[in-house]
mmCIF file of the N, C-alpha and C atoms, coordinates in Angstrom:
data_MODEL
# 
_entry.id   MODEL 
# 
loop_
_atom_site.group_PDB 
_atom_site.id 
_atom_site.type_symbol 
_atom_site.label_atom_id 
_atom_site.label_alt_id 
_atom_site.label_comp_id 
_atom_site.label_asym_id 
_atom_site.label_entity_id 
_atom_site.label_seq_id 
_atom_site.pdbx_PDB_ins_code 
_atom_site.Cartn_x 
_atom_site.Cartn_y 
_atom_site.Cartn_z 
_atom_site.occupancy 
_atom_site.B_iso_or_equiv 
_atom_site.pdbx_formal_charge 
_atom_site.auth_seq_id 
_atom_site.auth_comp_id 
_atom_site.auth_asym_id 
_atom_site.auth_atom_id 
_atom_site.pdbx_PDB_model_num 
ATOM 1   N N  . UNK A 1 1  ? 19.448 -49.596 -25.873 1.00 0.00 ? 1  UNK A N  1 
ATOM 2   C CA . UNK A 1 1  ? 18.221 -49.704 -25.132 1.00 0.00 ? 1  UNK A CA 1 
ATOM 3   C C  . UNK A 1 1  ? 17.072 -49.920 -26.128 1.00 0.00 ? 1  UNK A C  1 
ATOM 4   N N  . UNK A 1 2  ? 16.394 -50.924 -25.822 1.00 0.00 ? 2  UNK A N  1 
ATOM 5   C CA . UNK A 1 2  ? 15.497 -51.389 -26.922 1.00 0.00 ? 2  UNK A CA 1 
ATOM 6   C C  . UNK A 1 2  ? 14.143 -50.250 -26.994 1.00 0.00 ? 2  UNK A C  1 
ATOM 7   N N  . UNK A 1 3  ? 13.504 -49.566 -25.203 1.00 0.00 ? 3  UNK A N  1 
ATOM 8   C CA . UNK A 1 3  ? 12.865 -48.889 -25.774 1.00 0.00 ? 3  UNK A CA 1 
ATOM 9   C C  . UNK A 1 3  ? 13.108 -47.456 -26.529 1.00 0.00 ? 3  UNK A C  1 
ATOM 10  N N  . UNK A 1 4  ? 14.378 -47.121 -26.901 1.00 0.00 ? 4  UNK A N  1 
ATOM 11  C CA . UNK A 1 4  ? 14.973 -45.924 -27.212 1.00 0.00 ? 4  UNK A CA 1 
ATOM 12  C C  . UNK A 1 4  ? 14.541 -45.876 -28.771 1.00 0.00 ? 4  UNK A C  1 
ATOM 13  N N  . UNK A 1 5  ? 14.362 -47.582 -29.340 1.00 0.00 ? 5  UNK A N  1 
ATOM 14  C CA . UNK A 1 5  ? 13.729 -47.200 -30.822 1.00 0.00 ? 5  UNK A CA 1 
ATOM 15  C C  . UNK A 1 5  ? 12.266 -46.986 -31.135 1.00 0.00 ? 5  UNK A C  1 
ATOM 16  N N  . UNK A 1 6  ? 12.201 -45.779 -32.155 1.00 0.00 ? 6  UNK A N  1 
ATOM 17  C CA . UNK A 1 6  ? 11.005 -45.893 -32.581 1.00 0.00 ? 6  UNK A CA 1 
ATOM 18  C C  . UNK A 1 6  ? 9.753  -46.825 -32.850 1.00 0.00 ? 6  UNK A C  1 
ATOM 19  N N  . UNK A 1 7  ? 8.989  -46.650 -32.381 1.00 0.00 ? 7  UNK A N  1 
ATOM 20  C CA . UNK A 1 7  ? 7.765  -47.581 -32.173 1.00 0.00 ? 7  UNK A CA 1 
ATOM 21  C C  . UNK A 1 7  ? 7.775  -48.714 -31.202 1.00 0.00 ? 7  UNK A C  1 
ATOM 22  N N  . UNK A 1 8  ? 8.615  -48.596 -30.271 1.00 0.00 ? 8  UNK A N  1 
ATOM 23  C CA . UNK A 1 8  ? 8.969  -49.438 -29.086 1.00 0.00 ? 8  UNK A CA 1 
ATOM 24  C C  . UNK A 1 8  ? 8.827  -48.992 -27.426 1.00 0.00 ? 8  UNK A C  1 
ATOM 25  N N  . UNK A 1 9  ? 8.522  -47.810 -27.460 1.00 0.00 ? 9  UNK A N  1 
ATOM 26  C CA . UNK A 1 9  ? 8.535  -47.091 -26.336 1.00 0.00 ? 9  UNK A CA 1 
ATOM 27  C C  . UNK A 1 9  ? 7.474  -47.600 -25.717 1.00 0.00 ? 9  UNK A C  1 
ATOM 28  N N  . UNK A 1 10 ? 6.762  -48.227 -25.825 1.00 0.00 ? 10 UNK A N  1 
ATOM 29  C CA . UNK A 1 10 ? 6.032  -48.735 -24.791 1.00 0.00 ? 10 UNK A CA 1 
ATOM 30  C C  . UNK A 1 10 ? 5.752  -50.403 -24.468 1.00 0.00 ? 10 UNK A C  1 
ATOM 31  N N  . UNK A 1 11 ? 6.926  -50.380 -25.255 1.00 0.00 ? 11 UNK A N  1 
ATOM 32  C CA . UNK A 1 11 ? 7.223  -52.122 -25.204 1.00 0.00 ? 11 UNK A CA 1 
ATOM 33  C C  . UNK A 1 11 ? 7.227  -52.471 -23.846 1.00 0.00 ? 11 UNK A C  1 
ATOM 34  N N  . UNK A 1 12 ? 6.752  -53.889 -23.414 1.00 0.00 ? 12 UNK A N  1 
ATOM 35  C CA . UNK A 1 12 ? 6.681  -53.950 -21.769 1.00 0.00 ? 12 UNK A CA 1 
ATOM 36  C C  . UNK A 1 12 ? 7.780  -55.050 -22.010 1.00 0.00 ? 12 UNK A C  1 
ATOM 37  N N  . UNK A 1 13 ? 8.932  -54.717 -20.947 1.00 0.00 ? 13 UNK A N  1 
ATOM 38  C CA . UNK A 1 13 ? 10.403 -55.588 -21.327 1.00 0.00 ? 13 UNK A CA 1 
ATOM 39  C C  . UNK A 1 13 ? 10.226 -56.657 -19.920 1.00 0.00 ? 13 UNK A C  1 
ATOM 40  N N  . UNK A 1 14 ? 10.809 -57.640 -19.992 1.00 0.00 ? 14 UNK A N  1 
ATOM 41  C CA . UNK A 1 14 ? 10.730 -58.312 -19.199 1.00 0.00 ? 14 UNK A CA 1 
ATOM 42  C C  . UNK A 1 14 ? 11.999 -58.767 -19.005 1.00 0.00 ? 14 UNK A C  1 
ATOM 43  N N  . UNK A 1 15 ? 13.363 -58.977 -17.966 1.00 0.00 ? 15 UNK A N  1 
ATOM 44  C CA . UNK A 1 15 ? 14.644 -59.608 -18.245 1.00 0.00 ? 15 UNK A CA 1 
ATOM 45  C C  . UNK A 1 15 ? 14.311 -61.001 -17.369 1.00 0.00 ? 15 UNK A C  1 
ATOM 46  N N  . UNK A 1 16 ? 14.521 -61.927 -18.045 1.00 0.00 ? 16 UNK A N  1 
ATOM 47  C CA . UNK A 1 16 ? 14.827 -63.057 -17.527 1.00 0.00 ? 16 UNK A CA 1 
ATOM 48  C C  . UNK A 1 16 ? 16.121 -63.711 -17.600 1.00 0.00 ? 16 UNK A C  1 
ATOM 49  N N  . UNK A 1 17 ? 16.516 -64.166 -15.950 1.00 0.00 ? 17 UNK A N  1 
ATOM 50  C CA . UNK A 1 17 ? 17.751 -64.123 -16.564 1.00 0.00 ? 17 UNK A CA 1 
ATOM 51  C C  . UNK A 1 17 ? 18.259 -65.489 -14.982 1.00 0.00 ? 17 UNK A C  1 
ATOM 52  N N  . UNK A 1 18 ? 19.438 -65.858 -14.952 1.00 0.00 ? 18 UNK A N  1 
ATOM 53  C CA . UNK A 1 18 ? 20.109 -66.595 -13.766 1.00 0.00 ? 18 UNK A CA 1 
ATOM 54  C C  . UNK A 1 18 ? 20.631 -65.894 -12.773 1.00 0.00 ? 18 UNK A C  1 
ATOM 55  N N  . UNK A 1 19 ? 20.881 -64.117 -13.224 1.00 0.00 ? 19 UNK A N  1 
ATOM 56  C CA . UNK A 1 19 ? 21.484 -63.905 -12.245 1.00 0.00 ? 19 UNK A CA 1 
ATOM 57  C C  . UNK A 1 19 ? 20.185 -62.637 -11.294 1.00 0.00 ? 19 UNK A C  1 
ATOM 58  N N  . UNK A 1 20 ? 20.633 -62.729 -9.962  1.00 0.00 ? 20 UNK A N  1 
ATOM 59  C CA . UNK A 1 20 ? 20.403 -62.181 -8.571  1.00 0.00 ? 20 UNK A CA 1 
ATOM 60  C C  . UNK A 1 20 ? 20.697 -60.943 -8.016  1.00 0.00 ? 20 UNK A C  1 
ATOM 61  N N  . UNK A 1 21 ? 22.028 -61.072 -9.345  1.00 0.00 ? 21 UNK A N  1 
ATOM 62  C CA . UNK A 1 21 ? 23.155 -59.723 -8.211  1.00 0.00 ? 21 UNK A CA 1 
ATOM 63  C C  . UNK A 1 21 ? 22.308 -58.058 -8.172  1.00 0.00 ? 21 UNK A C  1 
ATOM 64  N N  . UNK A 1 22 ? 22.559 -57.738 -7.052  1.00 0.00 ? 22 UNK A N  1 
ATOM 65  C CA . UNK A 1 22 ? 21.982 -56.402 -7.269  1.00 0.00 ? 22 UNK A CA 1 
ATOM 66  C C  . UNK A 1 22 ? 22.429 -55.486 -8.255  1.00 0.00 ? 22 UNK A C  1 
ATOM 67  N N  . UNK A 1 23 ? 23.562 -55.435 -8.682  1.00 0.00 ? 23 UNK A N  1 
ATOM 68  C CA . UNK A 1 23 ? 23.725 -54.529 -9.698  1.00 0.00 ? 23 UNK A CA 1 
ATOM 69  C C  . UNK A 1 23 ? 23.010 -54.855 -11.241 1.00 0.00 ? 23 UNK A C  1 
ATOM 70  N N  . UNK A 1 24 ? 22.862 -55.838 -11.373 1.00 0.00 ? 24 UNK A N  1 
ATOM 71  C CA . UNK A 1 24 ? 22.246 -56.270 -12.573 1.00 0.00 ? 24 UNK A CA 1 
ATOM 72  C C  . UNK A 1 24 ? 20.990 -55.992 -12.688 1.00 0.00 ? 24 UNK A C  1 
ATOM 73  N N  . UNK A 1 25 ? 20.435 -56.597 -11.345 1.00 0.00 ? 25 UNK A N  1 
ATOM 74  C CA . UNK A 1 25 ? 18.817 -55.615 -10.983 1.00 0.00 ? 25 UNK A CA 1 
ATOM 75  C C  . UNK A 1 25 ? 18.819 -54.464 -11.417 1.00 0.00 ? 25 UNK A C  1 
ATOM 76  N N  . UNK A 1 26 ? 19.631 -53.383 -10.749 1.00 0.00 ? 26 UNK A N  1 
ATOM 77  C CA . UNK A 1 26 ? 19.772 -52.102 -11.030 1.00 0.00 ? 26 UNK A CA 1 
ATOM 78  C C  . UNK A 1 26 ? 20.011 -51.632 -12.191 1.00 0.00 ? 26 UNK A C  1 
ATOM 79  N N  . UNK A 1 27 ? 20.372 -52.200 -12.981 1.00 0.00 ? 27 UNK A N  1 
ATOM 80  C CA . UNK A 1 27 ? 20.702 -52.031 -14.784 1.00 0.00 ? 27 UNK A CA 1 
ATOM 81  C C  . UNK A 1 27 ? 20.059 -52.475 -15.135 1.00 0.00 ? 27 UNK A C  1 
ATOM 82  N N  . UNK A 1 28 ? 19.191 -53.650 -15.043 1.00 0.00 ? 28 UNK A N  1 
ATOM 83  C CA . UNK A 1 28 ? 18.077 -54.038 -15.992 1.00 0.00 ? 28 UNK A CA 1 
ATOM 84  C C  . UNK A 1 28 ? 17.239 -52.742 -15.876 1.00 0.00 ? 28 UNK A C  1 
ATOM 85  N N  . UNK A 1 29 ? 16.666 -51.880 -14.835 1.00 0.00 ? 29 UNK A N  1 
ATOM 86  C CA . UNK A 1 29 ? 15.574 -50.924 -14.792 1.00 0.00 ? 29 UNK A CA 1 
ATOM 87  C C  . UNK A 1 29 ? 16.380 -50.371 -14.754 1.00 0.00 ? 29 UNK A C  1 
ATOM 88  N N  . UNK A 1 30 ? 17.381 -49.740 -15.136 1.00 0.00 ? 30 UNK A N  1 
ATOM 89  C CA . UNK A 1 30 ? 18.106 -48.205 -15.568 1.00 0.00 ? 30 UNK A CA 1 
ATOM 90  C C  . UNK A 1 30 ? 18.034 -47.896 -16.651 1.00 0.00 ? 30 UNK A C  1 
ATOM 91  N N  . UNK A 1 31 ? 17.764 -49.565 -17.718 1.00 0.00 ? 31 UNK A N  1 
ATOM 92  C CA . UNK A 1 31 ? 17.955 -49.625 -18.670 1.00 0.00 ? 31 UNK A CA 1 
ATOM 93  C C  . UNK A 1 31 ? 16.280 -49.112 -19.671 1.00 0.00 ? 31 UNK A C  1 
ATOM 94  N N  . UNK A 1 32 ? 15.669 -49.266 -18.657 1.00 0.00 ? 32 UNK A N  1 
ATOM 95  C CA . UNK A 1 32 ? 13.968 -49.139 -18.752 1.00 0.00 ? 32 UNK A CA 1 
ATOM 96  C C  . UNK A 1 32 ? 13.294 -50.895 -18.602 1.00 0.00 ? 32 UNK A C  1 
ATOM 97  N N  . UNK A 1 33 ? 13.668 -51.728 -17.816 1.00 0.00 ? 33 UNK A N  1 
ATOM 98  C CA . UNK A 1 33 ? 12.659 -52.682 -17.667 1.00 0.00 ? 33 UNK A CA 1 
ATOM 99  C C  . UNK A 1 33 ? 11.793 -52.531 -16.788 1.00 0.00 ? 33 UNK A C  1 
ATOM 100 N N  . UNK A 1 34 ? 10.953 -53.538 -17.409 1.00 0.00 ? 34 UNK A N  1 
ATOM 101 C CA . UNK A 1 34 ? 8.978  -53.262 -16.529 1.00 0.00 ? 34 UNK A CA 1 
ATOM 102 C C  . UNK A 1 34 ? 9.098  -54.438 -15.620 1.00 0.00 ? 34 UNK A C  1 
ATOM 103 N N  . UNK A 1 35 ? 10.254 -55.587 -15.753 1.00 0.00 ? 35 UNK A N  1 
ATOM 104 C CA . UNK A 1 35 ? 9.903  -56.400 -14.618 1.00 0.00 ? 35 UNK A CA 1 
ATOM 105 C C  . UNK A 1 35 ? 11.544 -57.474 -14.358 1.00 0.00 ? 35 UNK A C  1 
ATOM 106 N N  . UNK A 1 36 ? 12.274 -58.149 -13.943 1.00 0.00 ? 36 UNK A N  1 
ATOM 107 C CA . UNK A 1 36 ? 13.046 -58.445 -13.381 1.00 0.00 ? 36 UNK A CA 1 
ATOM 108 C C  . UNK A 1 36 ? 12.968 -59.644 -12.800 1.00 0.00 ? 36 UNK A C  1 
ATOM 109 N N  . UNK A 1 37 ? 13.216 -61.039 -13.719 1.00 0.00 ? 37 UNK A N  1 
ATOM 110 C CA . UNK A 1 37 ? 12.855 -61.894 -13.053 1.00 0.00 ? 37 UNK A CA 1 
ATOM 111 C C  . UNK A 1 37 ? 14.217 -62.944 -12.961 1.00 0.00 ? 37 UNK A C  1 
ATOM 112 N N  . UNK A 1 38 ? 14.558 -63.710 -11.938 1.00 0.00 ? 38 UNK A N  1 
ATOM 113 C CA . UNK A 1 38 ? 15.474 -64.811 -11.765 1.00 0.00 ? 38 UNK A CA 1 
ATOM 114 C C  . UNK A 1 38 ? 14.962 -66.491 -12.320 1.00 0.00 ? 38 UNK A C  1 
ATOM 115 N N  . UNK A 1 39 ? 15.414 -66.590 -13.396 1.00 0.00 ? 39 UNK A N  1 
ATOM 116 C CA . UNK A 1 39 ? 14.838 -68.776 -13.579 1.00 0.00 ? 39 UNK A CA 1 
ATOM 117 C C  . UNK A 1 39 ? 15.268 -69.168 -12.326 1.00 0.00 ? 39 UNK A C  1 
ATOM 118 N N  . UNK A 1 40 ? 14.420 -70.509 -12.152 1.00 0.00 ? 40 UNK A N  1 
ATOM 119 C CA . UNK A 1 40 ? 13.966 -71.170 -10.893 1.00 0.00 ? 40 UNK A CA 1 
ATOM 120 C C  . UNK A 1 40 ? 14.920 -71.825 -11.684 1.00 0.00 ? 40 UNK A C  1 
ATOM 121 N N  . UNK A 1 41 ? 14.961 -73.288 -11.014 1.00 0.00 ? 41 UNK A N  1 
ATOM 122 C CA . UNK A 1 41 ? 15.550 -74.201 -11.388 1.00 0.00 ? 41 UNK A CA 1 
ATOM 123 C C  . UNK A 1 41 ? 14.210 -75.148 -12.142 1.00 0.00 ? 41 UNK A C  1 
ATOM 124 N N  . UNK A 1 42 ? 14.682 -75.553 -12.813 1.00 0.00 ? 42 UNK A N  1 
ATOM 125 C CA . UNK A 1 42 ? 13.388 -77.135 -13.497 1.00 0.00 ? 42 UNK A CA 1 
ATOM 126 C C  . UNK A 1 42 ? 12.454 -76.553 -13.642 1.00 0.00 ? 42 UNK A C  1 
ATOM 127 N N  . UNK A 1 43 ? 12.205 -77.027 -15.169 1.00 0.00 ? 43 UNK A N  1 
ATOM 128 C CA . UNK A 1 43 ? 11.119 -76.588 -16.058 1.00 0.00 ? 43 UNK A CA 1 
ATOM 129 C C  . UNK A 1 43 ? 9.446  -76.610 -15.370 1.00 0.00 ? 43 UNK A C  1 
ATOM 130 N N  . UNK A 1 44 ? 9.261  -77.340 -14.342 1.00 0.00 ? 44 UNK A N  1 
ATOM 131 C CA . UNK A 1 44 ? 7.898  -76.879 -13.850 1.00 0.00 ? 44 UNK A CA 1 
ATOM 132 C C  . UNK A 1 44 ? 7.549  -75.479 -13.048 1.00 0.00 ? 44 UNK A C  1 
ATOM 133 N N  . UNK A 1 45 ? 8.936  -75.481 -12.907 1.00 0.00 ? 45 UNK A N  1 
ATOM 134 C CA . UNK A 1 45 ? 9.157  -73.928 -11.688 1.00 0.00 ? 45 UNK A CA 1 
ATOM 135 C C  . UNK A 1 45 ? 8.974  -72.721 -12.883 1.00 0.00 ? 45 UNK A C  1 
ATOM 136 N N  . UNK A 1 46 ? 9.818  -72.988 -13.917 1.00 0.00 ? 46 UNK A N  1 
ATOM 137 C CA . UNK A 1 46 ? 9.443  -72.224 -14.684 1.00 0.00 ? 46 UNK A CA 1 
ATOM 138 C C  . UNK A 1 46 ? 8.563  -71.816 -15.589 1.00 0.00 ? 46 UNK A C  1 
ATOM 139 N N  . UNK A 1 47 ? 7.774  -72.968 -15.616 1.00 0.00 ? 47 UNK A N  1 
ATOM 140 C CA . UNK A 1 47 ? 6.434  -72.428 -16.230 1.00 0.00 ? 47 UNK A CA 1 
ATOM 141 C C  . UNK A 1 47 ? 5.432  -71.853 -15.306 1.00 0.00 ? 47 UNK A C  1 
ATOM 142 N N  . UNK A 1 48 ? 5.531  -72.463 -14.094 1.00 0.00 ? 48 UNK A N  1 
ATOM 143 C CA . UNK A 1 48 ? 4.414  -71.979 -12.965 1.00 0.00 ? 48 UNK A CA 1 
ATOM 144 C C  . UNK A 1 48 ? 4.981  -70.072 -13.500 1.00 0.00 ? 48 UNK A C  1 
ATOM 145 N N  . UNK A 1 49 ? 6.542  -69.691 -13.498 1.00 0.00 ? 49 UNK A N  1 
ATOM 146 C CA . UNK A 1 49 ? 6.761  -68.488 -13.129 1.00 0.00 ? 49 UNK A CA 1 
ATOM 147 C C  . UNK A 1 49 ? 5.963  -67.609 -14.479 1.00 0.00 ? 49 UNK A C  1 
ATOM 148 N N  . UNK A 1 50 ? 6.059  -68.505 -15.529 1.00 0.00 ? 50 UNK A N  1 
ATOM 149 C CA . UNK A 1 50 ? 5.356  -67.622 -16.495 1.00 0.00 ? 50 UNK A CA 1 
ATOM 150 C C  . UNK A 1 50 ? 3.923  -67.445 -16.463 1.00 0.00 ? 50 UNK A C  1 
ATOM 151 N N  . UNK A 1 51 ? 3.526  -67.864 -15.878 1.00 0.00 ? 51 UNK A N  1 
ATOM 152 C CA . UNK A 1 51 ? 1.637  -68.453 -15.808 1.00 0.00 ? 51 UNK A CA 1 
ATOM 153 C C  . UNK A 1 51 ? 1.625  -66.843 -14.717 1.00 0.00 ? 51 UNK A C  1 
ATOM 154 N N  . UNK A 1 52 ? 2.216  -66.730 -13.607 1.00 0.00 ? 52 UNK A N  1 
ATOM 155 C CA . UNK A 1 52 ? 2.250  -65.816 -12.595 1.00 0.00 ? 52 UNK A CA 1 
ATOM 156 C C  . UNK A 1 52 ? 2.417  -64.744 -13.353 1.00 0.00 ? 52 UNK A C  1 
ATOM 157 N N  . UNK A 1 53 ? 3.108  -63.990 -14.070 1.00 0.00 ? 53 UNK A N  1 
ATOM 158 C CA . UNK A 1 53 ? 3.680  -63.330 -15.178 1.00 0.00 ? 53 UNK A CA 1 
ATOM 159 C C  . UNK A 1 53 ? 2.917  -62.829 -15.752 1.00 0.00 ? 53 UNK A C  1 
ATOM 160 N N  . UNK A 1 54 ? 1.968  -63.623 -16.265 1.00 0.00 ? 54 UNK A N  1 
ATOM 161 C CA . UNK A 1 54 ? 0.920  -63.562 -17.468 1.00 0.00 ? 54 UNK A CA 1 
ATOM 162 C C  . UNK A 1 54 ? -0.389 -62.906 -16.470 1.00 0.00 ? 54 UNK A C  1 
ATOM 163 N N  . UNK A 1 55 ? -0.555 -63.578 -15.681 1.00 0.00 ? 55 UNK A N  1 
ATOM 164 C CA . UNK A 1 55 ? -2.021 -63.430 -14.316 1.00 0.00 ? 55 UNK A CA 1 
ATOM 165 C C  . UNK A 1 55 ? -1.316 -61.626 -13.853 1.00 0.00 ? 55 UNK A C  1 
ATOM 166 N N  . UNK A 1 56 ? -0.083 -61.651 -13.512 1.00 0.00 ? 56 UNK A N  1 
ATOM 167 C CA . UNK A 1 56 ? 0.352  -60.345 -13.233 1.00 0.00 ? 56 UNK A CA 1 
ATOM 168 C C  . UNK A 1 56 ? 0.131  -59.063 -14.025 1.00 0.00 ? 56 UNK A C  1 
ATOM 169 N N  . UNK A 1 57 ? 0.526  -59.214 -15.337 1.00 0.00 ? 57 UNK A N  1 
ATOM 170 C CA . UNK A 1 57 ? -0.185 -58.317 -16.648 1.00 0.00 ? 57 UNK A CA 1 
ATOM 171 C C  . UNK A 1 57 ? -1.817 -58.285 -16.514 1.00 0.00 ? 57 UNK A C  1 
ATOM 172 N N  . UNK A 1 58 ? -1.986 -59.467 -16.397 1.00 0.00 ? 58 UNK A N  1 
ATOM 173 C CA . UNK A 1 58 ? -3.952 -59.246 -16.493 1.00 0.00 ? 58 UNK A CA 1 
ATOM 174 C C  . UNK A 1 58 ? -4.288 -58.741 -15.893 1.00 0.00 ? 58 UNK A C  1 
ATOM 175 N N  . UNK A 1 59 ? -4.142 -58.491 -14.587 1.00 0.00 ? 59 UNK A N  1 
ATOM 176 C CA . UNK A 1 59 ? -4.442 -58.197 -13.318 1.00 0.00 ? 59 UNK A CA 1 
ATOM 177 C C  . UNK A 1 59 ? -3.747 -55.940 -12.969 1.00 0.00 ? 59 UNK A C  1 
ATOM 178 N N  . UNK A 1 60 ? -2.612 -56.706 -13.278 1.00 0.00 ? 60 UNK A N  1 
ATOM 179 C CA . UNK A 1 60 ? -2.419 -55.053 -13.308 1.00 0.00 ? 60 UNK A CA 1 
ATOM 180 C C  . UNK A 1 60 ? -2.658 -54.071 -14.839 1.00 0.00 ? 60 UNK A C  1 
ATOM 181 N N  . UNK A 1 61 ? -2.386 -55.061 -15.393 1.00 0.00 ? 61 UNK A N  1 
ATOM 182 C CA . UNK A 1 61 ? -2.706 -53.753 -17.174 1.00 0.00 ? 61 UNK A CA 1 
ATOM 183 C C  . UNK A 1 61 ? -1.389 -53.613 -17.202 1.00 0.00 ? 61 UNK A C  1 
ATOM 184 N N  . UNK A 1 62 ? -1.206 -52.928 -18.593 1.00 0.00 ? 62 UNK A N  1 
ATOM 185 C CA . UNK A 1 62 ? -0.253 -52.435 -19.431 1.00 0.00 ? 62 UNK A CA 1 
ATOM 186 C C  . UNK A 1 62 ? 0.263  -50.903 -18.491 1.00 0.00 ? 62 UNK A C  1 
ATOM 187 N N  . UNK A 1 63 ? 1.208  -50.661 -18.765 1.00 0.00 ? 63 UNK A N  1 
ATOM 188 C CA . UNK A 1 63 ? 1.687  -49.338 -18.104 1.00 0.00 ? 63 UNK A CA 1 
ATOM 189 C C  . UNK A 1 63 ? 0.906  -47.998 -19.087 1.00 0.00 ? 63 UNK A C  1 
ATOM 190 N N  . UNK A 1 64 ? 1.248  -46.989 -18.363 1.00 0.00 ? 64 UNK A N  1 
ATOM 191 C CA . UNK A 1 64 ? 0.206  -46.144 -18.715 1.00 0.00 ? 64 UNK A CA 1 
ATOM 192 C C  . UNK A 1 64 ? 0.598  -45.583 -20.160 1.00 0.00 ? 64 UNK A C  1 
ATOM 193 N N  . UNK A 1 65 ? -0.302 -45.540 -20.877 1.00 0.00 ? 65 UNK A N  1 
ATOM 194 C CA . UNK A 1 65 ? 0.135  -44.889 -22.566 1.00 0.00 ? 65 UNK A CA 1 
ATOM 195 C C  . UNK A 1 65 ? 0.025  -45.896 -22.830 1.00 0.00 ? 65 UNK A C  1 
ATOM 196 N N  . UNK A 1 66 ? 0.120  -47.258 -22.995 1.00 0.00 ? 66 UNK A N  1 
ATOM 197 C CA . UNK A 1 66 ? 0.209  -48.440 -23.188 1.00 0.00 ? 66 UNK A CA 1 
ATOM 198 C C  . UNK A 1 66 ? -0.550 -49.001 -24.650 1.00 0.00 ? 66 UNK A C  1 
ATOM 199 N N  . UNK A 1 67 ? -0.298 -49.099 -25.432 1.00 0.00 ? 67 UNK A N  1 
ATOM 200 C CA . UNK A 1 67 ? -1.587 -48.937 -26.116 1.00 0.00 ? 67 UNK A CA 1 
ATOM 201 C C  . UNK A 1 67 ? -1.323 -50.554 -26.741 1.00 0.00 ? 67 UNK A C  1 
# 
């Protein structure tokens, strides 16, 4: 678990990934992720998703302790 090392604990993790399945959901945040995302198909889908991503952090902030 990446935030388990020192000076990482408040790393904001993001999994990007192809798969959907619920269990994988469920292990990405068991694992400690801050967000859970599926690639679209074609590179415009996926940049729109990072732009959203980015507006999402601004908008909500860093998690708390966050520094």
């Amino acid at each position: 678990m990446v935030k388990a090392q020192t000076g990482l604990e408040r790393l904001i993790t993001v999994v990007l990934t192809s798969s959907s399945e619920g269990p994988d959901i469920e292990r990405a945040y068991d694992l400690g992720a801050d967000s859970y995302l599926v690639k679209p198909p074609g590179t415009e889908a996926l940049v729109a998703m990072f732009q959203r991503l980015e507006s999402f952090w601004l908008v909500v902030g860093p998690p708390a302790g966050f520094v």
